[in-house]
N, C-alpha and C positions, 0 to 999 in steps of 0.2 A: 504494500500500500504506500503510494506516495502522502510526504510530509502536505502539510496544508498551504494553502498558497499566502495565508495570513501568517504564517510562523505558529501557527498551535503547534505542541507536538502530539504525534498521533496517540498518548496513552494521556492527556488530557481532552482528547477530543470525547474519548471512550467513557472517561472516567464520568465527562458531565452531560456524557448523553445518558449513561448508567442510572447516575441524581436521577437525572429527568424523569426516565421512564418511573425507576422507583417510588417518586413523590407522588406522580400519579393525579396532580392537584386541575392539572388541564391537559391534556391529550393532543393540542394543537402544536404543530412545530415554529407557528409564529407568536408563542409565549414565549420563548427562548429569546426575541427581542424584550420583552418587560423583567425577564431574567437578568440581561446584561446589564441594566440599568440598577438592578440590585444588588446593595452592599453586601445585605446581611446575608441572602443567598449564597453570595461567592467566599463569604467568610464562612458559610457555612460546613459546604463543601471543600474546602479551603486551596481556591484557589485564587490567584491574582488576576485574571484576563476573563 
């Protein structure tokens, strides 16, 4: 699998698709935009990006 063309690397790509699925909170893939925007989220999961 190629690296992302954003610089994610690909075991954080997984890791916060993983969250996602898991949380379970919305099932849309365009929540992952109102995700980015959240701190507490990415603290949650604890990542920086």
């Amino acid at each position: 699998m190629r690296p992302s063309s954003k610089g994610l690397p690909v075991t954080a790509l997984f890791k916060q698709l993983f969250c996602f699925l898991l949380d379970g909170t919305n099932r849309h893939l365009v929540f992952f935009d109102d995700l980015k925007r959240d701190a507490g989220y990415a603290g949650a999961i604890e990542t920086t990006r």
